[in-house]
LOBA-866069 format. One record per residue: x negated, z negated, y negated of N, C-alpha, C, O in turn; residue in one letter. Coordinates in steps of 0.2 Angstrom, whole numbers. Each point is the difference from the previous one (the first is absolute). Example, Ala and Ser with C-alpha at 12.3 -4.5 7.8 and 13.67 -1.06 7.14 Angstrom:
-66,-39,28,4,0,-6,-4,0,-6,-5,-3,1,A
7,7,-6,-4,-1,-6,4,-3,-5,-3,-1,-6,S
END
This chain:
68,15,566,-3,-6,-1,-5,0,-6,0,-5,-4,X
-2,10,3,-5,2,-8,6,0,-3,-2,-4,-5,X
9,4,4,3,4,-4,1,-8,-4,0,-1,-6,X
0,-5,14,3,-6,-3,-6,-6,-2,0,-5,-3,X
-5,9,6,-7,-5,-3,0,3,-10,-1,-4,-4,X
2,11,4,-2,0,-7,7,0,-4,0,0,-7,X
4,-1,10,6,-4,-6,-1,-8,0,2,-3,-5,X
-5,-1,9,-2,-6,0,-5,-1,-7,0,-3,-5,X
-4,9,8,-7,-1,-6,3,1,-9,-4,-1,-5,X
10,5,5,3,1,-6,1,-5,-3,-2,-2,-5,X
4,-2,10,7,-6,-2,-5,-7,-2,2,-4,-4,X
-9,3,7,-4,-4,-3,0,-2,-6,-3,4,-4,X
5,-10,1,-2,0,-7,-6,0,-3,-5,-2,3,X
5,5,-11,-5,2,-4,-3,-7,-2,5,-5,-1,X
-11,3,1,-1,-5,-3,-3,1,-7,-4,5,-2,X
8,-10,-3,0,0,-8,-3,-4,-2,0,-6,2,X
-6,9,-8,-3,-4,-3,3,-6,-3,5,1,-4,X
-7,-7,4,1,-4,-4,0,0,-8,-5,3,-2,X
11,-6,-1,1,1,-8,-3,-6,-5,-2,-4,4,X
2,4,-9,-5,-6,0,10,0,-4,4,4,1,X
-3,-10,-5,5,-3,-2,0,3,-8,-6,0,-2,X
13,2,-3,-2,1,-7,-2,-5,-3,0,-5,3,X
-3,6,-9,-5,-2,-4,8,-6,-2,5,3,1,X
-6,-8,-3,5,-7,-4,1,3,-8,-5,1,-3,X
11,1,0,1,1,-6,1,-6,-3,5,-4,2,X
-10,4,-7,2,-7,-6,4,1,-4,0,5,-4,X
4,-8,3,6,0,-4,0,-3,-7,-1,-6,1,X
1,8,-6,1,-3,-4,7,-7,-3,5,2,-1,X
-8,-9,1,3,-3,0,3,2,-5,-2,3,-5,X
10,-7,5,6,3,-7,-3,-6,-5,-4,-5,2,X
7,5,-8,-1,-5,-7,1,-8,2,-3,-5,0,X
12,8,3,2,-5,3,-4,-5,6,-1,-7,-1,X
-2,11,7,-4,-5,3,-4,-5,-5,0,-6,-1,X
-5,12,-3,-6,-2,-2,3,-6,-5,-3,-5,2,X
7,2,-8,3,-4,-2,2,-6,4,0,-6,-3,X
1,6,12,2,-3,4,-7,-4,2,1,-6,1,X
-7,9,-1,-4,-4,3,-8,2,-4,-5,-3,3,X
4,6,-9,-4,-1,-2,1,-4,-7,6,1,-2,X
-11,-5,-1,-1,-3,-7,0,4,-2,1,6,2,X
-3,-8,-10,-1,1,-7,-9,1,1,-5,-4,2,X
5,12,-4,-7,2,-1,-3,1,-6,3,0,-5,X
-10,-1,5,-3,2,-8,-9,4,0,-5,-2,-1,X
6,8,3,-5,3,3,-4,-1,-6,2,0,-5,X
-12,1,7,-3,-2,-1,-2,3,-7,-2,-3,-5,X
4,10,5,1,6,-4,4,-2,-5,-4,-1,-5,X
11,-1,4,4,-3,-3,-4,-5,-4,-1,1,-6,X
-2,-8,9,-4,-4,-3,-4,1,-6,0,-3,-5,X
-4,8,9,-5,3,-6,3,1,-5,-1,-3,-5,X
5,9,6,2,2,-8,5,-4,-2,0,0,-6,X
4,-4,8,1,-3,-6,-5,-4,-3,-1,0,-7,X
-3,-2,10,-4,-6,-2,-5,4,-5,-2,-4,-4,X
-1,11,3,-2,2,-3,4,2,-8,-2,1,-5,X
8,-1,7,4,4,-7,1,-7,-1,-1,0,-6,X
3,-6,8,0,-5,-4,-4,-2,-3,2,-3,-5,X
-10,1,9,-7,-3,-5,-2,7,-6,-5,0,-4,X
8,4,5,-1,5,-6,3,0,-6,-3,0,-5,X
12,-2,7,4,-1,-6,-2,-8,-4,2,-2,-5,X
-6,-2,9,0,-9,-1,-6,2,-4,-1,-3,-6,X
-4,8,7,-7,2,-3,2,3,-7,-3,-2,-5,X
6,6,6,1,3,-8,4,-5,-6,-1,-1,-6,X
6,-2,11,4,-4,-5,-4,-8,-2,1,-4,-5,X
-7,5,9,-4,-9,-2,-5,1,-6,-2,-4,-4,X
0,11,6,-7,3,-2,2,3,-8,1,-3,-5,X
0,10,7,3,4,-7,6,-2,-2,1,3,-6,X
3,-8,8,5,-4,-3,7,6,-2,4,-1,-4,X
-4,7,7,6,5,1,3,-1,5,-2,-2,5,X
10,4,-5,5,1,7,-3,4,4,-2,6,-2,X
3,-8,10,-2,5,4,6,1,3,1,-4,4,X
5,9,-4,6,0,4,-3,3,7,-4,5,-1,X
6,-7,8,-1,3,7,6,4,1,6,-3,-2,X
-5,9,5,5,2,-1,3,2,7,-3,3,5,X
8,-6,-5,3,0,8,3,9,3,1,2,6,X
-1,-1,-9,0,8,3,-7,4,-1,-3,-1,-5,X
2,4,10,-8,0,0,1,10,1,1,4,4,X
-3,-3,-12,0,8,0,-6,2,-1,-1,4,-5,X
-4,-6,7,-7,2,-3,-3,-7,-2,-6,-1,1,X
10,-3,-5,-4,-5,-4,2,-5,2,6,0,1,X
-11,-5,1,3,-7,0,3,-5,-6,6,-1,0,X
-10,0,-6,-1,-3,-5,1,5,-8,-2,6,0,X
4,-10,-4,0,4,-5,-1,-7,-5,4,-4,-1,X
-10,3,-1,-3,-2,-7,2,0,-7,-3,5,-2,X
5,-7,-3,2,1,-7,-6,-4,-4,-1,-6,1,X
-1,10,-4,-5,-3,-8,4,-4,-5,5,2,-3,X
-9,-6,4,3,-4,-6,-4,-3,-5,-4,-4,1,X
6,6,-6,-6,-4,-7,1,-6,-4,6,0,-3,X
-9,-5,2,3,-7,-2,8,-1,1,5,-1,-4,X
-6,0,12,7,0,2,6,4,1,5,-2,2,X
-7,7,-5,5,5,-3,-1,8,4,-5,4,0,X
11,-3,3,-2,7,3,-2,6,-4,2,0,-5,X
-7,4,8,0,6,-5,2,6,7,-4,3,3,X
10,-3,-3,3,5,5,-4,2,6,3,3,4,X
-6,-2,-4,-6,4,6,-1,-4,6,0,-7,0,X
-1,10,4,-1,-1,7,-5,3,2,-4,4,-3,X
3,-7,12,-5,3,3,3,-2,7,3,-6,1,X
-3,12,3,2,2,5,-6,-3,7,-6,2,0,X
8,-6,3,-4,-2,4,-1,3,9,6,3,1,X
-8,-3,4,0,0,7,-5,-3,5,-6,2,2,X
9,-8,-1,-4,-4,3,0,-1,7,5,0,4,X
-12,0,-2,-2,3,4,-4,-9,6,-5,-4,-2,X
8,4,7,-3,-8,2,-7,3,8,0,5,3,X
-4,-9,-2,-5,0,4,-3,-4,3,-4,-1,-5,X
1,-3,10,-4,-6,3,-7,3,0,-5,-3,2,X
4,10,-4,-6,0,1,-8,-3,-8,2,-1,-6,X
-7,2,8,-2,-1,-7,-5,5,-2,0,5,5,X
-3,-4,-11,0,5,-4,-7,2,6,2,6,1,X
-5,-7,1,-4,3,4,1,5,5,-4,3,4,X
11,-3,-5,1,5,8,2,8,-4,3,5,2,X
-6,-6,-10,1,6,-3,8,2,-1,2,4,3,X
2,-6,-6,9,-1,-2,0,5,0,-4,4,-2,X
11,-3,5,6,5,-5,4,-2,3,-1,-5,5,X
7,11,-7,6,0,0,3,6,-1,0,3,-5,X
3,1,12,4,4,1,5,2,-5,4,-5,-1,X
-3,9,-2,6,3,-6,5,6,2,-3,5,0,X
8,-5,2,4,5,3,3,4,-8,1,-4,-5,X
0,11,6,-1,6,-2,6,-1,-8,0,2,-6,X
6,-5,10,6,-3,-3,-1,-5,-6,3,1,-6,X
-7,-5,7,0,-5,-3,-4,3,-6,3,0,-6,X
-10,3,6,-2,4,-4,2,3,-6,-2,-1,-6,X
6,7,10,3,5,-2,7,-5,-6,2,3,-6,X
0,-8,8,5,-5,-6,-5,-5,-4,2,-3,-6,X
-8,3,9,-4,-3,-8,-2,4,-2,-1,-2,-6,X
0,8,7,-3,6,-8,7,3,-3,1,4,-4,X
5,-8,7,7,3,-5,0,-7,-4,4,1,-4,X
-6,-7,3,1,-7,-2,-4,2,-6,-5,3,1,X
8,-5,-7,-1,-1,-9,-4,-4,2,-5,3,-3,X
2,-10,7,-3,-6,-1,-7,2,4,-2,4,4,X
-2,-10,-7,-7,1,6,2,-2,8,6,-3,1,X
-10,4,2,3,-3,8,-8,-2,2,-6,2,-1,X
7,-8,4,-7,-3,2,1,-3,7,4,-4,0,X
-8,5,5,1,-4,4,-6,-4,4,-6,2,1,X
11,-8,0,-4,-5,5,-1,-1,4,2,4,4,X
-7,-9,-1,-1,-2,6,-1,-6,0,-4,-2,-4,X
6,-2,8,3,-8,2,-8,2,6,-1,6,3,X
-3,-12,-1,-5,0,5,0,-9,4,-4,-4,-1,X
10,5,4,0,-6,2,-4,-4,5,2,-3,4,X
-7,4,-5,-9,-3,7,-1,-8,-2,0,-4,-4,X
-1,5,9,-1,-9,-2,-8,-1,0,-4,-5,-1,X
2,8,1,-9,-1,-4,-1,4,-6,-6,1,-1,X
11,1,-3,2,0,-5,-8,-3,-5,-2,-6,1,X
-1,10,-6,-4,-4,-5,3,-4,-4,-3,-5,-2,X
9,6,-1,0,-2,-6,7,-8,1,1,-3,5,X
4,3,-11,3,-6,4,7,2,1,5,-4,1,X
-4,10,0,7,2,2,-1,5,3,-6,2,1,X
10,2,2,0,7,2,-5,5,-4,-1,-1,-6,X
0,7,8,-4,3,-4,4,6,-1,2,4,5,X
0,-3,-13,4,5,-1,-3,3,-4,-4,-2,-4,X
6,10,4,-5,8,-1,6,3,-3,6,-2,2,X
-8,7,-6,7,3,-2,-4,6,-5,-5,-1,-4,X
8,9,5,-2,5,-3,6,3,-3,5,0,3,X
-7,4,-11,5,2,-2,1,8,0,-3,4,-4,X
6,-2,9,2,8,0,2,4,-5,6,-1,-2,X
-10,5,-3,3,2,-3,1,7,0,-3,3,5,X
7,3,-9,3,4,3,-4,5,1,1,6,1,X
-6,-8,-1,-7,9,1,-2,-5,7,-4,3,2,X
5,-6,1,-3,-4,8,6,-1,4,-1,0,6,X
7,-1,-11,7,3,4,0,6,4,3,1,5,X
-5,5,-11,1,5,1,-6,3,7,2,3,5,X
-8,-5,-6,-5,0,4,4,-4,8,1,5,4,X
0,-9,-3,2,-4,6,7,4,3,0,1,6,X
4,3,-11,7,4,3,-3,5,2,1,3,4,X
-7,-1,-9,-2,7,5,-2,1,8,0,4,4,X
-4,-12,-3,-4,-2,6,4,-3,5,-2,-1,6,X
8,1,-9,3,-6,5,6,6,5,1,1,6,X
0,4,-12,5,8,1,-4,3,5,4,3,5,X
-10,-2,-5,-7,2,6,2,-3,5,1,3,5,X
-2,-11,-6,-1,-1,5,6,-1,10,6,1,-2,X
-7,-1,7,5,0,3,5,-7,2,5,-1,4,X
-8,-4,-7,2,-6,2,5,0,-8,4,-5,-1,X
-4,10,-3,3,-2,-8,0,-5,-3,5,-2,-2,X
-12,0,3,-2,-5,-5,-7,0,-2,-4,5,2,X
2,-11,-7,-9,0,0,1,-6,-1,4,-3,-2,X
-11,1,3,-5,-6,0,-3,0,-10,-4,4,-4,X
7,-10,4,-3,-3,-7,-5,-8,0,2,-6,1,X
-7,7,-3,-6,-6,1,1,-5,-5,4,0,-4,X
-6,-3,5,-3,-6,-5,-8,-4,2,-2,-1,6,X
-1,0,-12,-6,-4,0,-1,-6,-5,3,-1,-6,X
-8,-2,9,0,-7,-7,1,-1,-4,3,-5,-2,X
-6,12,-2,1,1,-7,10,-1,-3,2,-1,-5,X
1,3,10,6,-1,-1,4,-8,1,6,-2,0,X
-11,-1,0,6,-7,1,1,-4,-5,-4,-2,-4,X
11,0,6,3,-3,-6,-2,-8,-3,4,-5,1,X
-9,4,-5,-4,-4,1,5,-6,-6,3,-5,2,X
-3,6,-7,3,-5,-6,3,1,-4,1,6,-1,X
2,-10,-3,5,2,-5,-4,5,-5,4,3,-4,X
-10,-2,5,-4,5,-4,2,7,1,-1,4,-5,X
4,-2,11,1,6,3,8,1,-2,3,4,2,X
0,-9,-7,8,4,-3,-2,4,-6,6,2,-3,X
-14,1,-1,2,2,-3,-1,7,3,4,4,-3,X
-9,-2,10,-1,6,3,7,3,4,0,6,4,X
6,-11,-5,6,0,2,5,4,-5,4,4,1,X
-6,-7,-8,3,2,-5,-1,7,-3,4,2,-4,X
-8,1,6,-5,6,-1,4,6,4,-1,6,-1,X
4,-10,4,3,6,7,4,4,-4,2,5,3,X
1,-6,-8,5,1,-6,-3,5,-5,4,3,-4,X
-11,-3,5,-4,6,-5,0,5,0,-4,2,5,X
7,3,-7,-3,7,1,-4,4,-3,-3,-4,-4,X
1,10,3,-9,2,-2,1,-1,-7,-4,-1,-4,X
10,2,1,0,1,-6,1,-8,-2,-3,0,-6,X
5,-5,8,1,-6,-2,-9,-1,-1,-4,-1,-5,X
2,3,11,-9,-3,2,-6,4,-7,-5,-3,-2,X
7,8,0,-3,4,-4,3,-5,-7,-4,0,-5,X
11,-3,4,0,-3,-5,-5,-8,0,-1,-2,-6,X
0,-1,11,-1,-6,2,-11,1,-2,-3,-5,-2,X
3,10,3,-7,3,-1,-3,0,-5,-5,-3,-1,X
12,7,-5,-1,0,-5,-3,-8,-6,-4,-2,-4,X
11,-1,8,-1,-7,-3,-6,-5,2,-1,-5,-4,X
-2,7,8,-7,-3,1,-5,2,-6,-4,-3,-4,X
6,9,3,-6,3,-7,1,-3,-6,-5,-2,-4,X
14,1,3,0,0,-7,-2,-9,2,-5,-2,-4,X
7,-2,8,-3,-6,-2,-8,-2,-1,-2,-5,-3,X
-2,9,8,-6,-1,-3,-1,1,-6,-3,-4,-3,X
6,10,-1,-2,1,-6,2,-7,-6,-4,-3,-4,X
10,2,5,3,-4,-2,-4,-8,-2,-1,-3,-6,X
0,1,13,-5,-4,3,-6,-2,-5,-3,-5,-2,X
1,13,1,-8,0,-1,0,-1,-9,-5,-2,-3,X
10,3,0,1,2,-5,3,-8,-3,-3,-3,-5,X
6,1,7,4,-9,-1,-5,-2,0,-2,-1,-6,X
-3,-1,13,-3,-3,2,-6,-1,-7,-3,-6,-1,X
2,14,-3,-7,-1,-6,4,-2,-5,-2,-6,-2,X
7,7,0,4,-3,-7,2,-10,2,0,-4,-5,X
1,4,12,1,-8,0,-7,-3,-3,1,-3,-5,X
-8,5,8,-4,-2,-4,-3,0,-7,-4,-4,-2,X
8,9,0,-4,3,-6,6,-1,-5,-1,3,-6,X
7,-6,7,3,-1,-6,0,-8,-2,3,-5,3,X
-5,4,-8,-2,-8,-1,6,-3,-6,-3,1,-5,X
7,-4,5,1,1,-9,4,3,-1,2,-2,-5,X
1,7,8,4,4,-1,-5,5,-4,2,4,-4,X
-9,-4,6,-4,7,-1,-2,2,3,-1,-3,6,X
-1,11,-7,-5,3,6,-9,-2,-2,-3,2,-4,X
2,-4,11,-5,-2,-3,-8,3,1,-6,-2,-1,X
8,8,4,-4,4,4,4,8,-1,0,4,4,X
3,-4,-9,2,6,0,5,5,6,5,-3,1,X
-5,9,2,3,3,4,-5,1,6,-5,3,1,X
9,-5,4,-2,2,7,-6,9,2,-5,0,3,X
8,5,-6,-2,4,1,0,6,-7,5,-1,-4,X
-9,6,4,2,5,-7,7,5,-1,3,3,-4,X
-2,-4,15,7,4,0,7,-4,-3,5,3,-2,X
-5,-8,3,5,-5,1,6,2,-1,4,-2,4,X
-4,5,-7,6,1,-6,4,6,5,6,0,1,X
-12,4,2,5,6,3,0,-4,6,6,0,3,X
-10,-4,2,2,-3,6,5,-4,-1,4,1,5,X
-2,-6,-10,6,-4,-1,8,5,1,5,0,4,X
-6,5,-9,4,4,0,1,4,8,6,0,3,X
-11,3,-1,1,3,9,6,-7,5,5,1,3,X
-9,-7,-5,3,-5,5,4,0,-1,4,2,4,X
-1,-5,-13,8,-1,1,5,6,3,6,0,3,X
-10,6,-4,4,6,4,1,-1,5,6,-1,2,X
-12,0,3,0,-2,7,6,-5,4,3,1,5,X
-4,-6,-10,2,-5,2,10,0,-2,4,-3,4,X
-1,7,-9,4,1,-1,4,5,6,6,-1,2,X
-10,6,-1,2,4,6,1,-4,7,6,1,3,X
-10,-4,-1,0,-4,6,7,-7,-1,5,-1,4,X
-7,-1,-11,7,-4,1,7,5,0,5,-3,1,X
-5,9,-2,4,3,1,4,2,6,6,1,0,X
-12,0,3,0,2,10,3,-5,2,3,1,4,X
-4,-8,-7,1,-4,4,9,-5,-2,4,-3,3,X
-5,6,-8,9,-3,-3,4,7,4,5,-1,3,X
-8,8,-1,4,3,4,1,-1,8,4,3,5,X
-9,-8,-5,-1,-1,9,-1,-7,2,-4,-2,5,X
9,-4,-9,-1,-7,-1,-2,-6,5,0,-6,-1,X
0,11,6,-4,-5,9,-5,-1,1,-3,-5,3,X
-1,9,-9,-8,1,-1,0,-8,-4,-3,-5,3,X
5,4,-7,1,-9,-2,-3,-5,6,-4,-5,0,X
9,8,4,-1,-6,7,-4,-1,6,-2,-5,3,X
0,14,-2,-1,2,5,-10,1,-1,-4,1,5,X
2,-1,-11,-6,0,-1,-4,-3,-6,1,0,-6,X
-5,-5,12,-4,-3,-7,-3,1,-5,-3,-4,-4,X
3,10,5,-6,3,-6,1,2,-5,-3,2,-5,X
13,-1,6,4,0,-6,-1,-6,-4,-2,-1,-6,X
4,-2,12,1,-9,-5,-6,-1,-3,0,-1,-6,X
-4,1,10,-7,0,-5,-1,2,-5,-4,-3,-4,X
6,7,2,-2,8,-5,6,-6,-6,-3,-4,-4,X
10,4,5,3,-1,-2,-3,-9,-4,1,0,-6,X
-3,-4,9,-3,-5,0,-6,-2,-7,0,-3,-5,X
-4,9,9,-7,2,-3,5,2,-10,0,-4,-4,X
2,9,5,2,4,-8,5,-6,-4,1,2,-5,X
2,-9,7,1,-3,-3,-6,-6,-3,-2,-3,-6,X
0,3,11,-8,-5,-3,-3,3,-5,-2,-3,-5,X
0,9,8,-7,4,-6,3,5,-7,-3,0,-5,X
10,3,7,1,7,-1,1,-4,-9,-2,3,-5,X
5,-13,3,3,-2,-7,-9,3,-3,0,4,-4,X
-6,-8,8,-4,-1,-1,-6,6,-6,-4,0,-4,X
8,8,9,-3,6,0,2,2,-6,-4,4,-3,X
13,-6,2,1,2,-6,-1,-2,-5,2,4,-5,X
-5,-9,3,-2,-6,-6,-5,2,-1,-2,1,-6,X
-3,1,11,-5,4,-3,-1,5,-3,-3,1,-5,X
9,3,8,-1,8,-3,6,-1,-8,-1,4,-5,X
4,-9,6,3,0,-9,-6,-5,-4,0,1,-6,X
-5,-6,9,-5,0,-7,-5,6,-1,-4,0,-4,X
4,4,8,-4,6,-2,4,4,-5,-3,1,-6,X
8,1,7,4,4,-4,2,-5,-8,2,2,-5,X
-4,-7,7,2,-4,-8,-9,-1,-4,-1,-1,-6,X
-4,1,10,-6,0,1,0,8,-4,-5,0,-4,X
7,4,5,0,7,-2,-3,4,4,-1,6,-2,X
-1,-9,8,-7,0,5,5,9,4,-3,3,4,X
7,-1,-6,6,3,2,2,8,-2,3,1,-4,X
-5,6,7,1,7,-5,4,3,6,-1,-2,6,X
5,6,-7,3,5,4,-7,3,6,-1,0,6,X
-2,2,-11,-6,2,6,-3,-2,5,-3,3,4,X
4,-10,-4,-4,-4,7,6,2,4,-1,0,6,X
7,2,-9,6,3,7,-1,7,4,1,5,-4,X
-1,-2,10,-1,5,2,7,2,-2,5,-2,2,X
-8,10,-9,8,4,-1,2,2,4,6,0,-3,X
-5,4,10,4,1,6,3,-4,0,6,3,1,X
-5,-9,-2,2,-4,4,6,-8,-6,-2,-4,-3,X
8,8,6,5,-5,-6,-2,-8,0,-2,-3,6,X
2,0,-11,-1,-7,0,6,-5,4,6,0,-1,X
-9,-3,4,5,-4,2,6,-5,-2,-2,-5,-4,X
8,5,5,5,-3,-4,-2,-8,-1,1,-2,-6,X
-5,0,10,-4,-9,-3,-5,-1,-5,-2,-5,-3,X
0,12,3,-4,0,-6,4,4,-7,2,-2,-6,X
-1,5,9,2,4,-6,3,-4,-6,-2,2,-6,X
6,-8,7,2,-3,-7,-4,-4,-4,1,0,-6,X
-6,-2,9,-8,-2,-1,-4,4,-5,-1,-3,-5,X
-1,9,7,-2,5,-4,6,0,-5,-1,-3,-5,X
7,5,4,5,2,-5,-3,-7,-5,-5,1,-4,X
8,-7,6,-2,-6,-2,-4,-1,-7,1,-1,-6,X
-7,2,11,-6,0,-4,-3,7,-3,-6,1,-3,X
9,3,2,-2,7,-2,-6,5,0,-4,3,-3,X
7,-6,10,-9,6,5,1,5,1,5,1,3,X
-7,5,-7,0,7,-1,-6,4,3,0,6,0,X
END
C-alpha cells in the first residue's frame, strides 16, 4: 500500500512557473514599404543648412560682389569663394565651411570640428575660414546673424593636436561679436587672408615710405610758386633723404612687381602707389632747381651710399661734383 501511495505521489505534477511571453522584435521596415506609404521628407537639420549655405553665398555675391560656388560634394568645405578685382579674377580662392544654428550669440557659439577635416585644411595652399549662419528669430540685426573665423595654419595646427587628444576626434571652435560679418567694409579683411608675413612686412614698409613722401610733397606744394622755390629746402639733409627714399621706394616696387596681388590685395600698396604719382613729379622739380640753383655738391650725398638712378642724370646734367 506505501509502495502504491508513493508511486501516486511521483506521478503528481510539478507545478511551473509562469513565463512571461518574448519581448516583440521590431522589424525594420524595407525601402520598398517605406516608398509605399510614407511622403517626401525635409528634416529640420537639412533646412538649416541649406538655408545657411545659401544666405552666405546670396551675402558675399550682393556684398563683396565675388562668386561664391557651393559645392555639391561635401569634403570638408561647403563653399569656395573667388577674389575678383574690377571684375576680373585674380586666381585665388578661399575655402569656406559653413556651419548653420538657431541659437543666438548668447548661448556662447561654437562648432564642433572633426579631426579629418582639419587635418585636409592644413594640406590646402588657400586660407579656410569658417562660418556660422545663426538663424533666431530675435535676431538684432535685419537678417540672420553671420560670424565667420579665419583658421590659419598655426591654429590649424593647434586644433589637430587637440582634436587628436581628444576622444570624441574632434574640437570645439568659438566665435564672438567681434567676428561678425558686418558690411561690405569687411571684404578688405577678406582680402588679407591672401597675406603672408612677408607680404605684411612689405605692406609695412609702404606706410613709411608714403608718410615720407607725403611729408615732403605736401612742403614743395606750398613752397613752389612760379616755378620757384620759395622757401628753399625742407631740411639740411634733403639731398641724402631724397636719395634713401628713392632707394626705398624702388626696392618695395620691386617686391611688389615680384608678388603682383599685393596691387589688389592691399591698400596701402594702392596708396603708396597713388601718393608717389601726385608728389614724387613735385619732389623732383625741386631737387632739379636746386641743382641748376648750384644749391648742389657731391657732399650733401652720403659717400657709402651709391646715388640713385633718378638722380644721377640730374647731377651728370648739371655738373655736381
Amino acid at each position: 500500500m506505501n509502495k502504491a501511495k508513493n508511486q501516486a505521489k511521483s506521478e503528481k505534477p510539478v507545478p511551473t512557473k509562469k513565463l512571461s511571453p518574448p519581448p516583440k522584435v521590431k522589424t525594420a521596415r524595407s525601402e520598398a514599404e517605406k516608398n509605399k506609404t510614407e511622403g517626401m521628407t525635409y528634416p529640420k537639420t537639412s533646412a538649416e543648412g541649406h538655408a545657411g549655405e545659401y544666405l552666405f553665398a546670396y551675402w558675399i555675391s550682393r556684398y563683396f560682389k565675388w562668386p561664391c560656388r557651393l559645392l555639391d560634394i561635401d569634403m570638408g568645405l561647403d563653399a569656395q569663394v573667388e577674389i575678383y578685382e574690377n571684375e576680373l579674377s585674380t586666381g585665388m580662392f578661399i575655402g569656406v565651411q559653413v556651419k548653420t544654428t538657431s541659437r543666438t550669440m548668447s548661448s556662447s557659439l561654437g562648432v564642433q570640428i572633426p579631426y579629418k577635416n582639419l587635418k585636409y585644411w592644413g594640406e590646402c595652399d588657400f586660407p579656410i575660414v569658417i562660418v556660422l549662419i545663426c538663424l533666431n528669430e530675435d535676431n538684432k540685426h535685419d537678417e540672420p546673424d553671420i560670424y565667420w573665423r579665419h583658421l590659419d595654419k598655426q591654429t590649424i595646427a593647434s586644433l589637430l593636436g587637440t582634436a587628436g587628444d581628444n576622444d570624441t576626434g574632434s574640437t570645439a571652435v568659438s566665435f564672438n561679436e567681434e567676428q561678425y560679418l558686418k558690411s561690405p567694409r569687411d571684404r578688405e579683411k577678406w582680402l588679407r587672408l591672401w597675406l603672408s608675413s612677408e607680404d605684411l612686412k612689405i605692406i609695412k614698409r609702404c606706410e613709411g615710405i608714403e608718410r615720407r613722401i607725403t611729408s615732403l610733397g605736401g612742403f614743395f606744394e606750398e613752397t613752389i610758386v612760379d616755378g620757384n622755390l620759395k622757401q628753399g629746402l625742407p631740411t639740411f639733409d634733403f639731398f641724402r633723404d631724397l636719395n634713401d627714399l628713392l632707394d626705398s621706394y624702388d626696392e618695395v616696387e620691386l617686391a611688389i612687381r615680384g608678388n603682383n596681388r599685393l596691387e589688389y590685395l592691399s591698400e596701402e600698396v594702392k596708396s603708396l602707389k597713388q601718393c608717389h604719382e601726385r608728389y614724387m613729379p613735385k619732389i623732383m622739380y625741386a631737387f632739379e632747381q636746386a641743382c641748376e640753383s648750384n644749391s648742389v655738391m657731391m657732399s650733401d650725398f652720403d659717400p657709402y651710399s651709391p646715388i640713385n638712378n633718378k638722380l644721377h642724370p640730374i647731377l651728370v646734367k648739371n655738373r655736381i661734383r
